[in-house]
C-alpha positions as CSV (number, residue, x, y, z in Angstrom):
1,X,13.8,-11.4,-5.4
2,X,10.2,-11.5,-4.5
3,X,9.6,-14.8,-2.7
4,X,7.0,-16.2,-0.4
5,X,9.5,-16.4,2.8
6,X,10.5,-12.8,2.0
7,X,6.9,-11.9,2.1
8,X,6.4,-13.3,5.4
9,X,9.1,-11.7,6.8
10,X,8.1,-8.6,5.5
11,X,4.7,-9.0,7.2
12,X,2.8,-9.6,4.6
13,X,-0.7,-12.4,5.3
14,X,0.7,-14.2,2.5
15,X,-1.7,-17.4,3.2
16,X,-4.3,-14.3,2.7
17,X,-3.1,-12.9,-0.4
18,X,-2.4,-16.3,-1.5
19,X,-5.7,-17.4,-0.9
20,X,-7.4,-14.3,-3.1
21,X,-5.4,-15.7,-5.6
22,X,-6.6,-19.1,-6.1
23,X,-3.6,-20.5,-3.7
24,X,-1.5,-19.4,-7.2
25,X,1.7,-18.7,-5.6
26,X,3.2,-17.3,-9.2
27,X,0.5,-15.4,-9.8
28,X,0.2,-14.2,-6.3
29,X,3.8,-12.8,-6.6
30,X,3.3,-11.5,-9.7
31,X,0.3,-9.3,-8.7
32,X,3.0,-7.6,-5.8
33,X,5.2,-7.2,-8.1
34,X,2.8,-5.0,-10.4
35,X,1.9,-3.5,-7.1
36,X,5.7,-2.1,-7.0
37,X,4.7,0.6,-10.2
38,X,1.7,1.4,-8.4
39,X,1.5,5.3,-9.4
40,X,-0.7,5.8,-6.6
41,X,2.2,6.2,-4.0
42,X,3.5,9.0,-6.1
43,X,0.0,10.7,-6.4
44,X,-0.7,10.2,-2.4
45,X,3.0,11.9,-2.0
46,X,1.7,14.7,-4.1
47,X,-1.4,15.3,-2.6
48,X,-0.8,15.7,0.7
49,X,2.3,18.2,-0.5
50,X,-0.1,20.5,-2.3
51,X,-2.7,20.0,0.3
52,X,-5.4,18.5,-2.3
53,X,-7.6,16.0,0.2
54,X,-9.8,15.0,-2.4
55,X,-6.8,13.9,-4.5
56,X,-4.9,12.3,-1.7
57,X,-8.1,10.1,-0.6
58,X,-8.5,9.0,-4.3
59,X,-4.9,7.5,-4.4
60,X,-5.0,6.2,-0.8
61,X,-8.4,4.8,-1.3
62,X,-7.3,3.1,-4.3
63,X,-3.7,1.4,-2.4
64,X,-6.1,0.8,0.4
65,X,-7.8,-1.9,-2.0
66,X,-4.5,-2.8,-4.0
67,X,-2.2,-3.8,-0.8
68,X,-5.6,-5.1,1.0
69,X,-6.1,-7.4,-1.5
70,X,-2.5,-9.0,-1.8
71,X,-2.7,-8.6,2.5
72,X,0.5,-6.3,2.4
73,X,-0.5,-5.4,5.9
74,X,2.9,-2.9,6.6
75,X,1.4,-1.1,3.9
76,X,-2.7,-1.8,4.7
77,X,-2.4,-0.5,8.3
78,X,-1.6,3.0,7.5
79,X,-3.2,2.9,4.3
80,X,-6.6,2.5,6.0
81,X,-5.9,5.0,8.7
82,X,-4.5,7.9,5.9
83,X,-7.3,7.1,3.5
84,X,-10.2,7.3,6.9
85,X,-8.6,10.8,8.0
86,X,-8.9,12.0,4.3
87,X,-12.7,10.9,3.6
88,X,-15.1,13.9,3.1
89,X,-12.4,16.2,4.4
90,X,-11.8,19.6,2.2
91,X,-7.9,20.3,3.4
92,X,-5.6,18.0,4.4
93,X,-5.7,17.1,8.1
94,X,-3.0,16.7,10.2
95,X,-2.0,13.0,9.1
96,X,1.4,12.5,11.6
97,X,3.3,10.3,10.8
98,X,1.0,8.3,8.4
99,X,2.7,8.7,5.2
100,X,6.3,8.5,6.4
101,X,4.9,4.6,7.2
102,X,3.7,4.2,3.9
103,X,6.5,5.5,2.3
104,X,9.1,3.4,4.4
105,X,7.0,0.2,3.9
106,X,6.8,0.4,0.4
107,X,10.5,1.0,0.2
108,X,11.1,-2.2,2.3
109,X,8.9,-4.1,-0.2
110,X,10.7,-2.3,-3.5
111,X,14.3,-3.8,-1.7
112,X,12.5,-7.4,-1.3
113,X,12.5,-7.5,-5.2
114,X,15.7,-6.3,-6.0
């Protein structure tokens, strides 16, 4: 279950987030739970697999704003790194270890709500 103390531990800036959303905690937990169906983590995955930058900076661009605004930093961090070595670029650049992070971060977060 999605609390504030599971939050924290997670990493997340939850006076941040909280703060975007009006100090609501409900509603500030509901907006990461919505975050959890973001399709955008699928379309990043699939991006970089086919090697379509374009594609892959659209979905990380749009996370990047998502998780920023709830302050999911163990998402945000990589997020903003992913989505700065995919700007303007016409193939996929080497991106290391990048979306691994992503990936395993938004896994953590998926287990907080179970």
């Amino acid at each position: 279950m999605l609390t504030m103390e599971a939050l924290k531990a997670y990493g997340a800036d939850t006076a941040q987030g909280l703060a975007r959303c009006m100090n609501n905690e409900n509603f500030y937990l509901r907006l990461v739970g919505m975050e959890l169906g973001d399709r955008n983590f699928d379309k990043l995955s699939q991006a970089l697999k086919e090697g379509d930058a374009k594609a892959g900076f659209e979905a990380a661009h749009a996370l990047k704003g998502a998780v920023g605004n709830l302050a999911l930093t163990p998402i945000y961090e990589p997020v903003c790194k992913l989505t700065e070595l995919l700007r303007g670029q016409d193939d996929v650049p080497d991106t290391g270890d990048l979306l691994p992070q992503i990936q395993k971060a938004f896994a953590d977060l998926k287990a907080l709500a179970e």
